[in-house]
SETOR-17779 format. One record per residue (C-alpha): residue number from 0; x, y, z. Coordinates in nm, 4 decimals. Layout:
BEGIN
 roti     east    north       up
  NUM        X        Y        Z
...
END
This chain:
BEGIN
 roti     east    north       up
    0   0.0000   0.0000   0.0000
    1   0.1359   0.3292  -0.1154
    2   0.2157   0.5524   0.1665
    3   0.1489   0.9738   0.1129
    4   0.3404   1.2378   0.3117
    5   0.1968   1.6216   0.3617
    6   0.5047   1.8505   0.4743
    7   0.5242   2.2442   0.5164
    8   0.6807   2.4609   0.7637
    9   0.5645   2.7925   0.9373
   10   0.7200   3.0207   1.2321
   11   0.6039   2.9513   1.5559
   12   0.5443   2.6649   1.8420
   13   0.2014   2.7528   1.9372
   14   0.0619   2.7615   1.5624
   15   0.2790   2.4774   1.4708
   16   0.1240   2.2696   1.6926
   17  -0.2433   2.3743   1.6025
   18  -0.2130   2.2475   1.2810
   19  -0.0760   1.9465   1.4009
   20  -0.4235   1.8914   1.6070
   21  -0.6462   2.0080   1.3186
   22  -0.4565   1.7563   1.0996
   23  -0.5802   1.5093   1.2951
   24  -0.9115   1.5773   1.1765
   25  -0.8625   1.5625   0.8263
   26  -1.0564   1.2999   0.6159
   27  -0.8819   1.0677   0.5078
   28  -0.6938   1.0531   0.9145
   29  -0.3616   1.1155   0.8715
   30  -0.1832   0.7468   1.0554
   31   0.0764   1.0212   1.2422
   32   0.1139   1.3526   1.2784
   33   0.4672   1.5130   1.3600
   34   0.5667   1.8741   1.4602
   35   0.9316   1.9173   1.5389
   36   1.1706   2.2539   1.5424
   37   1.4084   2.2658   1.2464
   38   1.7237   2.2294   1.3123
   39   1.8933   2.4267   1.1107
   40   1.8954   2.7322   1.3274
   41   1.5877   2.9164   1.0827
   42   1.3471   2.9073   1.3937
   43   1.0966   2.7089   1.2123
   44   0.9139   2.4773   1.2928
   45   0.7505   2.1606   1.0359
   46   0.4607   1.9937   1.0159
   47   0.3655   1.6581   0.8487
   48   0.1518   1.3926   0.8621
   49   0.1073   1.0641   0.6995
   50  -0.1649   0.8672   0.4896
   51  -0.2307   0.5583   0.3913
   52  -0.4680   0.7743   0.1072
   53  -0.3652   1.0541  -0.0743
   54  -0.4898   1.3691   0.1355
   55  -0.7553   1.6162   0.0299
   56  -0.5359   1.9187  -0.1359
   57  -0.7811   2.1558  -0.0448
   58  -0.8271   2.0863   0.3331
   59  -0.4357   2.0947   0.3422
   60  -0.4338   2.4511   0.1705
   61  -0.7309   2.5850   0.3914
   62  -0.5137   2.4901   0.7248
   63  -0.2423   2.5784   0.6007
   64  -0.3854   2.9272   0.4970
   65  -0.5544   2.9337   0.9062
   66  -0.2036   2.9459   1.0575
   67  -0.0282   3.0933   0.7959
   68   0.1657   2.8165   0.7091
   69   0.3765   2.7192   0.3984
   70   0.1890   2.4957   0.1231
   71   0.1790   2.1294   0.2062
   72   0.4014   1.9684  -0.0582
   73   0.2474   1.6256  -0.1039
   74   0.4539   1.3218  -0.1943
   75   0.3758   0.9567  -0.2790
   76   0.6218   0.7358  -0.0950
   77   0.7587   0.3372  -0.2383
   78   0.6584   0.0868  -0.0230
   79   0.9443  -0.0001   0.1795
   80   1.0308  -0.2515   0.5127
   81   1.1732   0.1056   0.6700
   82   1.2255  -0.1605   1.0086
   83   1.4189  -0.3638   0.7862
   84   1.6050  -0.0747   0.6381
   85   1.7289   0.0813   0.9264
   86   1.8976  -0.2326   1.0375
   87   2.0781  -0.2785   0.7752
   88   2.1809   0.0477   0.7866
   89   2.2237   0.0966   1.1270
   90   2.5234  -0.0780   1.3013
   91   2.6186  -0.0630   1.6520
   92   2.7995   0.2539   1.7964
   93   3.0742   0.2598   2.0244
   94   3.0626   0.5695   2.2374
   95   3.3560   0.5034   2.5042
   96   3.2626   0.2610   2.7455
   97   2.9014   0.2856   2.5664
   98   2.7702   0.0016   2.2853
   99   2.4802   0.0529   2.1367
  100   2.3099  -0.1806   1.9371
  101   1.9677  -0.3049   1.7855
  102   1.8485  -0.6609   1.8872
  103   1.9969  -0.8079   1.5394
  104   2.3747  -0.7448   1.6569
  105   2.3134  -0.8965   1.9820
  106   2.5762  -1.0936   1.8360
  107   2.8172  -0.8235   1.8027
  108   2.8207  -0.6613   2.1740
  109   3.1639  -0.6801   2.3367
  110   3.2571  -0.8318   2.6505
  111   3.3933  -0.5162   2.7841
  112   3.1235  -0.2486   2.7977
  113   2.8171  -0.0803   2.9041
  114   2.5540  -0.2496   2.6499
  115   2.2334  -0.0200   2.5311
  116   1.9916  -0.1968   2.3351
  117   1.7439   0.0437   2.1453
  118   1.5252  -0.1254   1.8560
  119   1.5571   0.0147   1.4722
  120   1.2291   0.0946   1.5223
  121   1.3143   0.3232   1.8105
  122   1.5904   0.4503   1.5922
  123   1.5841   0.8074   1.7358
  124   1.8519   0.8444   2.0057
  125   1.9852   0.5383   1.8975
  126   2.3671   0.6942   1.9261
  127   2.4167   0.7771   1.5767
  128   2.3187   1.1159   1.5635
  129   2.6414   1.3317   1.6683
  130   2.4088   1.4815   1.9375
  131   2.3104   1.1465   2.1242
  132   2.7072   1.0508   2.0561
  133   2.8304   1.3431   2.2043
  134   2.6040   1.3128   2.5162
  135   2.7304   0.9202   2.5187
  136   3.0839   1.0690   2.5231
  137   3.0324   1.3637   2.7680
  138   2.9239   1.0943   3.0476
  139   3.2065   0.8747   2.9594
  140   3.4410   1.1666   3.0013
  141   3.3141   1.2650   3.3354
  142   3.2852   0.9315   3.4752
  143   3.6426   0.8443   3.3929
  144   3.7347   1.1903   3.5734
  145   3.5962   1.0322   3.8717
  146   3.2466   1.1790   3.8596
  147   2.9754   0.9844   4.0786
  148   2.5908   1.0798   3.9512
  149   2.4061   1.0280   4.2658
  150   2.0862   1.2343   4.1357
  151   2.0491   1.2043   3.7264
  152   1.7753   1.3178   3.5375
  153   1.7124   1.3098   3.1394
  154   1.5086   1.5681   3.0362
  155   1.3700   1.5710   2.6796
  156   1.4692   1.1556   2.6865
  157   1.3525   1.0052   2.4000
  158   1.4721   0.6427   2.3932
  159   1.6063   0.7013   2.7347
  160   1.9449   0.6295   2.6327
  161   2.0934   0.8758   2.8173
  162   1.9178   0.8002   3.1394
  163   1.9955   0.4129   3.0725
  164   2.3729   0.5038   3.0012
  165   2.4150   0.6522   3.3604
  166   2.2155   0.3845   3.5153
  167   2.4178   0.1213   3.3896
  168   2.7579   0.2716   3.5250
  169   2.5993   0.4012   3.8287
  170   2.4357   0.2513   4.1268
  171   2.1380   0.5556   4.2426
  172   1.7844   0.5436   4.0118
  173   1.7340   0.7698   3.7125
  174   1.4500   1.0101   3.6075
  175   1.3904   1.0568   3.2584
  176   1.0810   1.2676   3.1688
  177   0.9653   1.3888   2.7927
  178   0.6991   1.6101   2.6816
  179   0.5922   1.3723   2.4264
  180   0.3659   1.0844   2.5619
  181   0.4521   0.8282   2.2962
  182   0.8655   0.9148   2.3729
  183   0.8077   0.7724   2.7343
  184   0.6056   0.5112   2.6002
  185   0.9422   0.4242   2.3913
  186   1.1658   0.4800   2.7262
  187   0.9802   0.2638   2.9422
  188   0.9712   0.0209   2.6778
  189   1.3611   0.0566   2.6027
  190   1.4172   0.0367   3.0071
  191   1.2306  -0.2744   3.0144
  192   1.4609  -0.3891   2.7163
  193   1.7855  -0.3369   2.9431
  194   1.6227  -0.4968   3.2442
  195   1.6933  -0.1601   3.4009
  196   1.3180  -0.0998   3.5572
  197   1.3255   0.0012   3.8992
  198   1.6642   0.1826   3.8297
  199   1.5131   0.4234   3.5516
  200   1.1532   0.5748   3.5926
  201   0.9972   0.7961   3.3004
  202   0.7482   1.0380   3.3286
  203   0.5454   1.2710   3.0636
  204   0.6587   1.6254   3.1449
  205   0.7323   1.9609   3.0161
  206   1.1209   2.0431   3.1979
  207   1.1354   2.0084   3.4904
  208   0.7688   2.0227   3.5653
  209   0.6912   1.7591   3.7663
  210   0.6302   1.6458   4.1383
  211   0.8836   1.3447   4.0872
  212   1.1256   1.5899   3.9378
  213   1.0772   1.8031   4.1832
  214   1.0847   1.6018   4.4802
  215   1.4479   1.4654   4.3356
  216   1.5882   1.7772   4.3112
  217   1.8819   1.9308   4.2937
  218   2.0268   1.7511   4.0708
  219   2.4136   1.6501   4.0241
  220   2.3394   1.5548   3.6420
  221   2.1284   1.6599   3.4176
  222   2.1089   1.5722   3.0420
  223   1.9005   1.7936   2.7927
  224   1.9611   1.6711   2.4594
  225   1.7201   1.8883   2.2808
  226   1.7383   2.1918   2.0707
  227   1.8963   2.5464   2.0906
  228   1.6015   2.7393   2.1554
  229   1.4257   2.4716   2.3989
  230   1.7681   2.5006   2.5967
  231   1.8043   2.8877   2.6250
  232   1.4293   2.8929   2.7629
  233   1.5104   2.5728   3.0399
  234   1.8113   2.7888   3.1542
  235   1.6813   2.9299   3.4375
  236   1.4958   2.6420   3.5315
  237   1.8494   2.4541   3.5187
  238   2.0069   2.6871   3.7448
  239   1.7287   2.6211   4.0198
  240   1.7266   2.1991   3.9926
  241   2.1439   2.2081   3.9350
  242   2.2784   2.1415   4.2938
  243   2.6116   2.3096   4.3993
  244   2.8873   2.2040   4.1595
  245   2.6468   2.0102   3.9393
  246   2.7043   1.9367   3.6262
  247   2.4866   1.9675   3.2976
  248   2.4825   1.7982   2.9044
  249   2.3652   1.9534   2.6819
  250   2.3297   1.8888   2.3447
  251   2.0921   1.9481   2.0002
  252   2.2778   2.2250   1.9684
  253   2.4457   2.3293   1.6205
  254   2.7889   2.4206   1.6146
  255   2.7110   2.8036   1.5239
  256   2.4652   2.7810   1.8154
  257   2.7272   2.6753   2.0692
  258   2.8932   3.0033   2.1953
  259   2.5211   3.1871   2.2667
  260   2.3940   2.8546   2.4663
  261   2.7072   2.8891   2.6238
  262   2.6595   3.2523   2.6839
  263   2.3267   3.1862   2.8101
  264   2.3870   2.9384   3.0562
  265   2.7010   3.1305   3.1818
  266   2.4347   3.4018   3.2953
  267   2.2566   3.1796   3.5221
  268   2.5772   3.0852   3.6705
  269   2.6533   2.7522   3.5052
  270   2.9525   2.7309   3.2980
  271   3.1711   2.5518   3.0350
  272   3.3306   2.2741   3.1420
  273   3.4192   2.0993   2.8555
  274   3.2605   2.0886   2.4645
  275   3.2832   1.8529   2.1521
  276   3.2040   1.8799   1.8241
  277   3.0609   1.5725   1.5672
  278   2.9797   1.6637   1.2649
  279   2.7505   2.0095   1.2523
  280   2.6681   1.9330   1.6393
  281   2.8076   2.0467   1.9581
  282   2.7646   1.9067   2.2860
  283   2.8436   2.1134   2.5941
  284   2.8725   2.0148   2.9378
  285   2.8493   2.2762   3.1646
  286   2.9248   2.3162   3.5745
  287   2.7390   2.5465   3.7966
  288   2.9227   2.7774   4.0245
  289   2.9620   2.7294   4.4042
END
């Protein structure tokens, strides 16, 4: 069965996500919906949907015209195993002590490391984006400085990588909280994968907004592997769950983006520590002051 895609982009968070809603309404029903921030520093934000029938070109142009959107551009997909795909695509990833792998290179995992299993069809975080990499690396790096997270949280989680990654090297439980109700759907799921429940719990929340988060805090670790302009707005929030001399990852953050985060954050008293780039991504991890 042929699959359709409806993609067009349009300033703005709050609109964004209205048309994602009223999308949802369309006949034919879109099978998903997505809104995400570009990342390409333009401060846009896209919004697409699927179908499993070509969409109604006018409905698309009327929302579009609502919110003052883009056009949808709509685009007939081949029939592919996209499952099947990604694993071939996909190998493991070796991020110091770190291997991450999908369940068909079980095979492969060395005796000498922290495993991560996360499913191709889980394949965001999986630890090939430089981001999730970098983050992979950061912990390694501060953990082989001597570094003891007694009080982690993952905020924006995703797979929960992150969160499973300090779990696995460290002996205290792990928050890991994500606005996006299907994303800790995928955590718990990936936790339950490691045999790490009871050491990682997920929750749906927006930052640090939560009565588990804050009942944890301050925190001695906290990972935000999200995006520039998400990060510059959790600042000051940061500053208040950070405990004295705690550190912070963050990542999502392209390279020409680095030095204002890091600008940002220095503001609210937290400060560089140490930075990497992969690719067209930096990852920062940043110490608050005493």
């Amino acid at each position: 069965m042929p699959t359709f895609t409806a993609l067009t982009t349009m300033p703005g968070r709050d609109a964004a996500y209205r048309l994602g809603d009223a999308m949802e309404a369309l006949d034919p029903a879109p099978t998903g919906v997505g809104v995400f921030e570009m990342e390409d520093g333009s401060g846009l934000w896209e919004v697409g949907g699927y179908f499993e029938q070509a969409p109604d070109d006018t409905a698309l142009a009327l929302l579009a015209a609502a919110v003052g959107a883009r056009p949808f551009t709509v685009s007939e997909l081949p029939e592919t195993d996209w499952v099947a795909h990604v694993r071939r695509e996909l190998a493991p990833v070796e991020a110091g002590r770190f291997f991450v792998y999908g369940s068909h290179d079980a095979d492969k995992v060395p005796d000498a490391c922290e495993p991560l299993l996360i499913e191709a069809a889980m394949a965001f975080g999986t630890g090939h984006h430089g981001t999730t990499l970098g983050c992979l690396r950061a912990l390694d790096h501060l953990a082989n400085d001597g570094f003891v997270g007694r009080r982690v949280v993952d905020i924006g989680c995703g797979t929960a990588v992150l969160a499973m990654g300090a779990a696995r090297i460290w002996d205290d439980p792990v928050l890991a909280s994500d606005i996006d109700e299907v994303a800790v759907e995928v955590a718990a799921a990936n936790v339950a994968a490691n045999g790490l429940e009871g050491r990682v719990s997920c929750v749906e929340a927006a930052g640090f907004d939560h009565p588990a988060l804050a009942a944890a805090a301050p925190f001695d670790l906290v990972f935000a592997n999200i995006l520039k302009g998400p990060l510059v707005a959790l600042a000051p929030d940061m500053a208040d769950a950070l405990d004295a001399d705690g550190f912070a990852i963050l990542s999502g953050i392209l390279n020409e983006q680095a030095d204002e985060v890091i600008e940002v954050y220095a503001r609210s008293g937290i400060n560089l520590h140490h930075r990497e780039s992969i690719g067209d991504w930096t990852t920062l991890t940043l110490r608050k002051n005493t």
